[in-house]
Every structure is written in C-alpha cells, then in structure tokens.
N, C-alpha and C positions, 0 to 999 in steps of 0.2 A: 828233381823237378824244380822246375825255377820257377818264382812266384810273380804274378804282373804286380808293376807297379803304379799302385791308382796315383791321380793326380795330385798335384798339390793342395795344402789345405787352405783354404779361404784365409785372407788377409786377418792381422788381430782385429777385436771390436771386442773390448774393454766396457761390459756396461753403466748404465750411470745409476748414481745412488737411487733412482725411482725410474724403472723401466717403461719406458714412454709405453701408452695404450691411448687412443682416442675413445674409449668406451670401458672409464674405469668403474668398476662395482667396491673395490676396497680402495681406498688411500690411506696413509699412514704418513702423516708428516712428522720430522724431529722428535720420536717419543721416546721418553724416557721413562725407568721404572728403576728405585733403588728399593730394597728391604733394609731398613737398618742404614750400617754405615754399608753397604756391600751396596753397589752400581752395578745389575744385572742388564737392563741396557741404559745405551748411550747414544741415544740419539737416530732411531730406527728411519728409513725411509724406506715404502714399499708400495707399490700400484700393482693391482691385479685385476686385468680386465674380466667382464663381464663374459662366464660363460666359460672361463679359461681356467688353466688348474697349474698353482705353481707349490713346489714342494721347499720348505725351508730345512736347509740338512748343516749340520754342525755337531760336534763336539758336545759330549755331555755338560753342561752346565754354561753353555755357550748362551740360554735366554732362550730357545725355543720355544718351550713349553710357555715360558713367562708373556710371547707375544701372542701365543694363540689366545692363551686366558684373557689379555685385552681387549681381543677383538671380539672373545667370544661375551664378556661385559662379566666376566669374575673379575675382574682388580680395576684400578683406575689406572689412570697413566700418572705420571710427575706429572710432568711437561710433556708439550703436543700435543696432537689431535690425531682423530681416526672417524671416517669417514665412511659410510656406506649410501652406496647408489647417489652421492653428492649431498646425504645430508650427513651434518657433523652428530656423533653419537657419542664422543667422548672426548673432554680437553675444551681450556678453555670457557670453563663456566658448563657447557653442557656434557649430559647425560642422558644416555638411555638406557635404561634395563637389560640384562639378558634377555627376559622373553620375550622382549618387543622388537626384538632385532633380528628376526627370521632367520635366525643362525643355526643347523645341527651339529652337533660335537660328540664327535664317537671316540671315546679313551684307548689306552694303549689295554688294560684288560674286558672291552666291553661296557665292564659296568652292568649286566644284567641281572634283574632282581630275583633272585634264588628261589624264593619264597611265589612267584608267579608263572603262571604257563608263559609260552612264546607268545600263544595271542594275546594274553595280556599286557606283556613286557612292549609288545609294537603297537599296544591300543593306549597307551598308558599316559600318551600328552591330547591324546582325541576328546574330543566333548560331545557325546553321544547327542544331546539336545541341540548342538550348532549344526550337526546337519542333518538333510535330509533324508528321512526315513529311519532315525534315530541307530539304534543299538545296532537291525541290520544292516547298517550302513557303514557302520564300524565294521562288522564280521568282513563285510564288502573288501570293505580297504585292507583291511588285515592279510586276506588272502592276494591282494595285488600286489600288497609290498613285499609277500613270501612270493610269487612268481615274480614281481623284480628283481629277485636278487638270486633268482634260478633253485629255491627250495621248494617241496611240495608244501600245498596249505595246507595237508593231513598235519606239518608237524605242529600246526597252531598249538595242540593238545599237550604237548611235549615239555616238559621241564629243564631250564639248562643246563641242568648238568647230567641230560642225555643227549647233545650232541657234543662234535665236534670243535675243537677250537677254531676250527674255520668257519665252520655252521654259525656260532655264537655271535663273531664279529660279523657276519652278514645279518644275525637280528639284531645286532648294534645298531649296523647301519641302516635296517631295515626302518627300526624305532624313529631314529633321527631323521627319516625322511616321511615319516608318516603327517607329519606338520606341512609338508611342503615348504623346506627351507629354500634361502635364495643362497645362502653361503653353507658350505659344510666345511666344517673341521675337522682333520682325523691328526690323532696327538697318538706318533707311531702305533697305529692300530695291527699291525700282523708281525710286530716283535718277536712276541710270545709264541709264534707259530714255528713248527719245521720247517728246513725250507724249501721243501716241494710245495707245500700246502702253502706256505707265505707268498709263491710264483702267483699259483691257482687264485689264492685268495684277492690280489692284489688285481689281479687281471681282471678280474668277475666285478670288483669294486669299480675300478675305474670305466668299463663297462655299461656301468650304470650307473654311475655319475654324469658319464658323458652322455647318456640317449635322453637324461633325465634335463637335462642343461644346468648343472648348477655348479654355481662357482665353487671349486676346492682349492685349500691349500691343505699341505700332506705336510708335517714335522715329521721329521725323520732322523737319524743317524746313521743309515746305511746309504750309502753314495750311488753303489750300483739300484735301491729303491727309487730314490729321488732322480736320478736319470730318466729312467725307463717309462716313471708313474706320468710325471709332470712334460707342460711344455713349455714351462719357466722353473727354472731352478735360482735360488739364495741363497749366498755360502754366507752361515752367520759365524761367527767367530768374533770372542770375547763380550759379547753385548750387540757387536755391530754386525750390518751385513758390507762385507767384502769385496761380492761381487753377483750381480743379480744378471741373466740371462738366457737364452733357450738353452736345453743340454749341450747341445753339440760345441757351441762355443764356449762354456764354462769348462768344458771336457778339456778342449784341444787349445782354448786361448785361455789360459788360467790369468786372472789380474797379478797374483806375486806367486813365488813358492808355497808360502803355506800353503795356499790353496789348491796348487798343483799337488801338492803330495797326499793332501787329505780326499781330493775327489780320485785317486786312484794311484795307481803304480806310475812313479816320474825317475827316467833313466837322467840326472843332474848330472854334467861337466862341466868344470872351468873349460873359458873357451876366450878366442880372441876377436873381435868385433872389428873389424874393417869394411864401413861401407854397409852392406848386405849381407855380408859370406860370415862366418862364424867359424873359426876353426877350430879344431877342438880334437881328440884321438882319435872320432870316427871321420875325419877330415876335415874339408869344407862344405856343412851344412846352412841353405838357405834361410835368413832371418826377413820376415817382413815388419816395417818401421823399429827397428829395433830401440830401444829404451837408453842404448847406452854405447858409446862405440869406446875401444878398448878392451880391459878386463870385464867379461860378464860369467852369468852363467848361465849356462844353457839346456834347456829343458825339451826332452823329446817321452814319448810312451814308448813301453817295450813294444807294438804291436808296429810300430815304425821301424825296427832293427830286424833286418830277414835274413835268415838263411841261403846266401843264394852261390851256387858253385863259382860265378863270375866275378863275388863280390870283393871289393877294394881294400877290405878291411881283414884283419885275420886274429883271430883268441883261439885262446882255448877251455875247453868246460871244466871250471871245478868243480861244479854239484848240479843235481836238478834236483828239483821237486815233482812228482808226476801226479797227476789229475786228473785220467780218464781221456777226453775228449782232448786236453793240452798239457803239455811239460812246462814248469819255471826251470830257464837252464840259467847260472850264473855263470857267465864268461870274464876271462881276465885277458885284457887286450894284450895284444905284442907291445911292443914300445916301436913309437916311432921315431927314424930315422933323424937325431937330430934333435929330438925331445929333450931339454933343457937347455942345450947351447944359446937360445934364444927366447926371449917369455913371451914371443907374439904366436910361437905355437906351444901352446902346453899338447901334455900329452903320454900317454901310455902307461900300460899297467894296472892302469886300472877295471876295478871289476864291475860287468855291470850286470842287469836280468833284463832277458827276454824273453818271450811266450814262442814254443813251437810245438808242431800237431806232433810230429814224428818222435816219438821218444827211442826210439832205434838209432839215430844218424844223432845222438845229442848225450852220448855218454860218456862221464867225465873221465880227460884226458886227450878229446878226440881235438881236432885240430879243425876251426871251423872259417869259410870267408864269410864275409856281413855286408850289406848295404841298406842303405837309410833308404826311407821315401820319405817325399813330404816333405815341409817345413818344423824348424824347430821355434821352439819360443825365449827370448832370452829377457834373465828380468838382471840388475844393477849388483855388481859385487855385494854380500850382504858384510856389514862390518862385524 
C-alpha cells in the first residue's frame, strides 16, 4: 500500500522572544529571578493574549515552576516586570499581592485539604457574606463548579481521599475557579495521573477553561502535553525561553537542535547545503531559507520517512520496538554510491528510526525502499 504524500510544510517562522498578541492579558518583560548565587532565569520574555492558553514545557529545573510563582505573586522578580491586563504588578518599585491579582493556581498534587469535604475544599476562598443570599449562595456555586467540571454535586459530601486522582484535580480546579479568576495557573497538574486518565483528564480541563474564557498557561514537561493542550507553546531551556510559538510550528520549524530533539523524535544528518536542496543519505531533501549553505545538519521527524514500494532510498531493519497502534523500526541505510569520494555529499550507513503501522512488512533484516515528504529543517554545523 503506498502512502499519499501531503504537501509541503509551511516555510520556517522562528518566533520572537515575546509572541506578538494585540490583546495581551500577561506580559513579562526581561525578568529575572536568582536564588543564591544560582541564576534560575535569565532574562524571561513572554505575552499571552487574552483568553488564549500557552503551555511553558522544558526540562526539569529549566525555571518553570519558578515563572509561574511570579506571575502568580509568590516570589519577586530580580529585575523586570510583569504585567497583567496592562497594569504593572511586579518590578520596578511596584507590587501586587497574590490575592489581588485574580490569579487561580492548581499544583502538580492538587493540594486539597484532607481534613475538609469537596464542598468545602471548592467553597474555601468564597465569602458567604459577599454574596447574595449568603451560605445558599455558596451551596449554589458549589454545585455549578462540580457540574463544570462534569462531576455530580452529590459528591460535595465526599472526602478526598475518596475519589479519584482525576476526580481530585478537577476539585483543584474546580476550587481555583470558584473566585472567578481572569488567569489560571496549572504547575503540571495531571503528572501524577496514568495515562489514560491524564488524556481524559487533560481534555475535560482544557474544556472548561476554554467555555469559561480564562487565560491559562499549563508548565509542563511532557511535549506531547503542551502540544495538544495549548495554542502557544514555550520551549524554556536553561532559565530562558528558546522559542515561543503555535504547536505546529515549534513542532516542525524547531529554532535549533535542542529544541528539536526535546519537543520529539528528530531523524539528525550531516547534509550538504547548496542553494535550497540539502543533500544528505536520504538524497536531495528541500530546505526553506536555510541558516547556512555548506556543511549543515539537517533535521526531519520520523513521520516524514515512509515506506513506500517506489521509494528512492533503501535500508535495512535492525530492530523495532512495537506499540500496538505503531512500530519504532530502526533502519541502517545502504551507502551511497560514491559516499566519501567527495564531502559535498555525505552519506550512508547510517541508522535512523521511523514510525510504521504494519509491524508485519518491518521485521529485522527485511530490506526496505523510503521516501521523504515534506521539507527538512537545517540548523549551522554545531562545533
């Protein structure tokens, strides 16, 4: 079965340190935050419009957590400022409170208090006297925010540690929305979950974040999370963010390597840069504005490398990995004809992975042809 081949992918678009919104609800200019002699970030830039939900995904100990806490008004910044709805709230002489900054923030375990029912734990920043019709008023709300978040309000009654790990972070979240925030924070909130229930959970969340309108940013460190969740993703790495964008182009136009290899599986070749064309052992693959002409290397996804009877290219499978639904087959290419005689085409031998459904036609030994779709991405010999 020969597979079609979709179109090319959209030219690079590398975005800028603060992703242009005409309608920003957070801005984050140049902030910094050290503990000690230790520099956690360095120099942050981030805009997230109003309404919009961007996920910041990185590296354990990359400052994630450390920028939610600012925003949410647990820590100061060094330097810079932070800005909500275009007033300034932190940096710079001013400050504003956590409470006063209509922020909710749901943790990586919930955080619900043991010791109280669920109605309570979701009634627990309410002020029966502020509103109308006082204590029923609260019962009121209580029960809206369990049907927001798709639980029965029977379970008001229930203690946490008789539901569900996914039950729990939905009266997380339930809690944190009970104020009517304008921003919500979740500081990887479905970690701790398995991951069917982390799908579900995740789904049901953003869900009702989005019918609710309220601006989210998600920390995360799972890639395929922060893809899926958000419609701005930020690769932070080392303190800094990297590269800030919609998925798809942080996905398939990565700013350098690291970045490529950390948001997913990247098939890396030495390759030769002339012009446009990139030559490399899967032949002549197309570069748009490429970084560097010469020696580069060049970056494609395994979902780009196919199987196809006609294909140009030819390995053979040393190993797969199988997974139900799809194989990781690692292939080691032929050499091609001519491969080192000259170093404008490197070339052969080398082993790379690809994704295929058929775990039948992909077992090692088998002799297979390949063709590329799509564009590849090339970033500057690293030294």
């Amino acid at each position: 079965m020969t597979e079609q081949s979709p179109s090319l992918l959209p030219a690079p678009r590398i975005a800028p340190a603060i992703a242009s919104t005409t309608d920003p609800h957070l801005e984050i200019i140049d902030v910094t935050k050290n503990f000690g002699a230790q520099a956690v970030l360095k120099g942050v830039n981030l805009s997230v419009a109003k309404g919009g939900t961007t996920a910041i995904v990185g590296p354990s100990g990359s400052g994630k957590t450390t920028l939610l806490r600012l925003i949410a008004g647990f820590e100061y910044p060094d330097t810079g400022s932070i800005s909500l709805n275009g007033r300034q709230v932190a940096g710079n002489g001013a400050w504003q409170p956590a409470h006063k900054r209509h922020v909710g923030y749901v943790a990586q375990d919930g955080a619900l208090f043991p010791h109280l029912t669920v109605g309570q734990n979701i009634a627990f920043g309410l002020d029966h006297s502020a509103l109308d019709g006082g204590r029923r008023a609260v019962r009121d709300r209580v029960a809206e925010l369990l049907d927001m978040v798709s639980l029965d309000p029977a379970m008001a009654k229930r203690r946490p540690h008789q539901l569900s790990g996914g039950q729990q972070q939905r009266i997380a979240l339930a809690r944190a929305l009970a104020r009517k925030p304008e921003l919500m924070l979740l500081d990887e909130p479905f970690s701790a979950l398995d991951a069917g229930l982390r799908v579900a959970t995740r789904r049901a969340v953003a869900n009702v974040l989005n019918e609710a309108g309220v601006t989210t940013i998600l920390v995360t460190h799972d890639q395929a999370e922060a893809l899926s969740f958000a419609d701005q993703v930020a690769i932070m790495r080392g303190g800094t963010l990297a590269q800030i964008g919609n998925p798809f182009v942080v996905y398939t136009r990565p700013a350098d390597r690291a970045t490529a290899e950390f948001l997913g599986d990247a098939v890396i070749l030495d390759a030769w840069m002339e012009g446009s064309l990139a030559t490399c052992s899967l032949g002549g693959i197309p570069v748009r504005r490429p970084p560097a002409q010469g020696a580069v290397q060049l970056m494609l996804r395994p979902e780009q490398i196919r199987i196809a009877p006609d294909g140009p290219i030819r390995g053979v499978v040393v190993d797969t990995d199988y997974f139900g639904p799809e194989t990781t087959v690692r292939i080691r290419l032929a050499p091609k004809p001519g491969a080192g005689s000259d170093h404008r085409f490197p070339g052969g031998g080398e082993v790379i992975t690809i994704r295929h459904w058929n775990a039948s036609i992909t077992k090692p030994g088998t002799e297979l042809c390949l063709r590329v779709v799509g564009e590849g991405v090339a970033f500057p010999v690293e030294n």
